[in-house]
N, C-alpha and C positions, 0 to 999 in steps of 0.2 A: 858673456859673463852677467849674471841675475845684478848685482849689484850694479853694472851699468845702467843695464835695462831699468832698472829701480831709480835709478835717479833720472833718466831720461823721462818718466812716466809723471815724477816727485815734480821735475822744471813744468812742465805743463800743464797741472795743476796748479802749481805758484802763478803762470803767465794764462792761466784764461778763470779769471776767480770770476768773472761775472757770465761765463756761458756755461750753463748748467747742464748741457747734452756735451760738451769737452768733457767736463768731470766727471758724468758718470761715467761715461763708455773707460775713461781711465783708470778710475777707482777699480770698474768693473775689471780690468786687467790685473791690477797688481793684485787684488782678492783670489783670479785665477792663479796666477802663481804664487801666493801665498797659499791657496790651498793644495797645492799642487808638493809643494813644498815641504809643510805640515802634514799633509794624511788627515786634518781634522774631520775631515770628511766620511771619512771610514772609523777614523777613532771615537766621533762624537755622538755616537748614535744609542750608546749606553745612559740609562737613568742618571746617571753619577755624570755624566757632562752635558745633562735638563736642568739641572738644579740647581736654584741659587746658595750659595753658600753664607752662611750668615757668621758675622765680624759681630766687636764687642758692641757696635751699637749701627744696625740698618743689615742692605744681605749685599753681597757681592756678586757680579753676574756669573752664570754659568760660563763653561767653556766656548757653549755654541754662541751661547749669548753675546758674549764678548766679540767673538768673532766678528760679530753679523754688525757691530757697530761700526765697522770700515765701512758699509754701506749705504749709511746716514751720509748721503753725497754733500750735503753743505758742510754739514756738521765738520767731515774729514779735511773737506779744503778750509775750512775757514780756521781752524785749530790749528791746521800744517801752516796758512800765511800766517797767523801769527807768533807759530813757531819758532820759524825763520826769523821773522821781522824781530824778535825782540833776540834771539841772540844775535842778530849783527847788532845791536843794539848796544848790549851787554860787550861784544869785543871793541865797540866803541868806546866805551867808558872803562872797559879794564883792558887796552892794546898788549898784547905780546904774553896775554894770561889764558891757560885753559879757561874755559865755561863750563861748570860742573852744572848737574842738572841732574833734580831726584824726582824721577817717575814711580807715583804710585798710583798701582794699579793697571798695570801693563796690559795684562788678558794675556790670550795665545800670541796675538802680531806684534805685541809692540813697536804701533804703527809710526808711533813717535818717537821711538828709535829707527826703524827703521826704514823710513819715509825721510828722516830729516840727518841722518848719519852720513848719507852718500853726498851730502853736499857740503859738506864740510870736511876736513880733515882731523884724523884723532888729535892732531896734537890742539887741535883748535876746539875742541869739544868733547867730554866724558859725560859719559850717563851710570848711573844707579837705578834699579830696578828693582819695582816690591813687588810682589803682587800674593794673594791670599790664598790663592787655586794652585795647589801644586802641580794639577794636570797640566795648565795655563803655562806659567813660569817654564815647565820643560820644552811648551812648543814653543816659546817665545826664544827661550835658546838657542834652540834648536832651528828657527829660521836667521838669526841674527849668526850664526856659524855657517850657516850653506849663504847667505849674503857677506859671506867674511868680512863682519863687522866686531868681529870681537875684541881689537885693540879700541873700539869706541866703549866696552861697558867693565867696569871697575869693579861693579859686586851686583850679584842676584840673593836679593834675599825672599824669602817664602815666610812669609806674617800677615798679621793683619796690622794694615796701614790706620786705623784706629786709637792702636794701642802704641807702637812700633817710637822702639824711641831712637833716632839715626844718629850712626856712629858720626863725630865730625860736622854734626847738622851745620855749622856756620860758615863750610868751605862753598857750598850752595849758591850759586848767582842765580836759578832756575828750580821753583818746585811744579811740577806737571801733577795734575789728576783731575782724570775724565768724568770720576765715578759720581754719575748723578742723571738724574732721569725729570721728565716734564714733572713742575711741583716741587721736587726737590724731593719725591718718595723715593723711600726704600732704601736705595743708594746711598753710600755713606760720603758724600765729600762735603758736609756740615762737621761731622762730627772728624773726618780727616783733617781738615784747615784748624778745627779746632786743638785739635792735638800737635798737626807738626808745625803751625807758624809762630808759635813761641819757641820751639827750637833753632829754625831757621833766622839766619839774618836781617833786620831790618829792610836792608836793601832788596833781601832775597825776592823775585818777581813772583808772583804766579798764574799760572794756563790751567783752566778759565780763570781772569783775574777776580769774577764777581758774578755771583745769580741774584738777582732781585724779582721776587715774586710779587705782583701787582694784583691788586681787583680795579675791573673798572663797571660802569652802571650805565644801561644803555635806553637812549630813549625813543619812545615809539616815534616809526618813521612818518616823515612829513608827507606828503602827494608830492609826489615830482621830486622826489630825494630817491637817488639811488643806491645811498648805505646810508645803515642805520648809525645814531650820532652816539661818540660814548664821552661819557669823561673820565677821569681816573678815580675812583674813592679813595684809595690809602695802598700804600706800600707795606704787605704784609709783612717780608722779612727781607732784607736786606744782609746778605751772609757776611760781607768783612764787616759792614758793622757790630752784625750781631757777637762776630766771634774777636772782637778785636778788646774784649773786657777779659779777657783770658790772657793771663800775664806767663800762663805755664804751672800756677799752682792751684789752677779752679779746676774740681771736676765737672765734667760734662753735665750739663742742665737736664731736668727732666724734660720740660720743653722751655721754651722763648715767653714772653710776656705775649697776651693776646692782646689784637689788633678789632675792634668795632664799629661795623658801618651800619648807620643811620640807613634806612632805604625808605623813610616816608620824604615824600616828594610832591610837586604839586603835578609834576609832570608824566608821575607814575611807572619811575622805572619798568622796564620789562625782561630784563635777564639781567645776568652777573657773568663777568668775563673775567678768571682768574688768569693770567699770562705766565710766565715762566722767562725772564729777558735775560742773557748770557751774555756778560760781558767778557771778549776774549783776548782782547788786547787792544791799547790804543781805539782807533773808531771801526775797530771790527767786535760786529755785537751778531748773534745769533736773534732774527728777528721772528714775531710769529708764525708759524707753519713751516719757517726755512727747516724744519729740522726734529726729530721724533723729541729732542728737547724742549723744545718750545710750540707745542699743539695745548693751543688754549681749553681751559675748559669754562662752558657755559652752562649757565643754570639760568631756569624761568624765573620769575618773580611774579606768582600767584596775588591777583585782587579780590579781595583786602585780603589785608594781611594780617596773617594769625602774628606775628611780632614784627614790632618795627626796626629792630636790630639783629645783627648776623654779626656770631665772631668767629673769629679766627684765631688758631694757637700750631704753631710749629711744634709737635712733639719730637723729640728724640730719643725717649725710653718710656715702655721696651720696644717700640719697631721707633721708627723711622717716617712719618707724612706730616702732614699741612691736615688739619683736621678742622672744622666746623661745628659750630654751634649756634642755636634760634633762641 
């Protein structure tokens, strides 16, 4: 039975988070039979499942695209342990209650249903499911029914998670979405957290709980030092801060107020290290390079310098990135 197999696959993952050759080889399983399962592979080869799909503010990933995020091997395990870990968490503090939980932005796998449904029982957990891809939403279905997991999911809706205003928002103890990429480009889960956590409950948690995008300033290496020294400049954006001024009757910003670092120095900086830090639960954080999230970007730092300030401004209309300015 797949759904055995799948949760057999899901414990192994949970019980070896720090050896990274267990996790792949298992990701790399349950990927085969999800694909196996789906057809994605055969059905995704048309221009119409390349393309990202663009929501009311950022693009949403293609169908392949989506897929291929199960493969992000830290990324999956570290989202699935904190999955788990906050609804036993959540049955702690609400004993004898379903765990309701609104995933937006499923893709084809709805790896977080269906990675985290076998270890629990329906009567112990409901999910809701959005996502913007209608190709997506049917395979997602369509695997969570041949894993006969459907007494775990309550409603599929097809929208964009952006806009999307949820029925019952405050029955919620779990809001999930993955939707975001290194920088916090493109991807909309700025402008998603923006929209559904004044819906959602006070209490309501959420997976990633927090991205905080950093610059840091690095200085030329000493003799006999074998990494170069940084220190941090300034915390560009800070996303539950940023979006926690939204009471539910602000519209979306054009972008965030900019952030300006000084780079004259005595010591002469020599690059700029922008980071992307994912906070996922409790002290599970996505750290640099773990993960196609968090792949730092560095820039030189030319002498002299034609200006001694560098800003930064999170845009969120009309696209979606972290943009710069001299």
């Amino acid at each position: 039975m797949l759904r055995n197999t799948i949760k057999e696959l899901s414990t192994t993952i949970l019980n070896n988070q720090s050896d990274f050759d267990t996790i792949k080889n298992t990701v790399d399983e349950i990927h085969k039979h999800y694909l196996e399962t789906t057809n994605i592979g055969e059905l995704g080869e048309g221009m119409q499942h390349m393309a990202a799909v663009p929501t009311a503010s950022g693009m949403a990933l293609s169908l392949n695209h989506a897929a291929a995020c199960l493969l992000d091997y830290r990324r999956t395990a570290k989202l699935l342990d904190g999955m788990v870990t906050l609804i036993r968490e959540k049955q702690q503090q609400h004993p004898n209650e379903i765990i309701n939980i609104f995933y937006a932005g499923c893709g084809p796998y709805a790896p977080f249903v269906t990675l985290v449904a076998p270890l629990f029982k329906a009567s112990e957990v409901q999910f809701s499911v959005l996502e913007i891809n209608a190709a997506s939403i049917k395979s997602a279905e369509k695997l969570i029914n041949a894993l006969e997991l459907t007494d775990y999911v309550k409603e599929y809706y097809t929208a964009d998670a952006v806009t999307f205003q949820i029925p019952d928002a405050k029955k919620y103890q779990i809001l999930f979405s993955e939707t975001l990429d290194a920088l916090l480009y493109r991807e909309s889960y700025v402008p998603i957290l923006w929209n559904m956590l004044p819906q959602v409950s006070e209490n309501c948690a959420v997976i990633p709980n927090n991205v905080i995008v950093t610059a840091s300033l690095t200085y030329p290496e000493q003799e006999g030092e074998a990494t170069k020294k940084e220190k941090q400049a300034a915390e560009i954006l800070n996303v539950r801060e940023a979006v926690k001024i939204n009471d539910g009757s602000k519209s979306l910003p054009e972008s965030f107020a900019p952030i300006t670092i000084n780079l004259e120095s005595d010591d002469k900086y020599y690059s700029m290290i922008v980071d992307t830090k994912v906070h996922i639960h409790n002290d599970i954080w996505l750290h640099r390079n773990e993960s196609s999230l968090s792949i730092p970007f560095e820039m030189e730092i030319a002498h002299p310098l034609d200006a001694p300030n560098v800003t930064f401004f999170y845009e969120l209309k009309p696209s979606v990135e972290l943009k710069l300015q001299n």
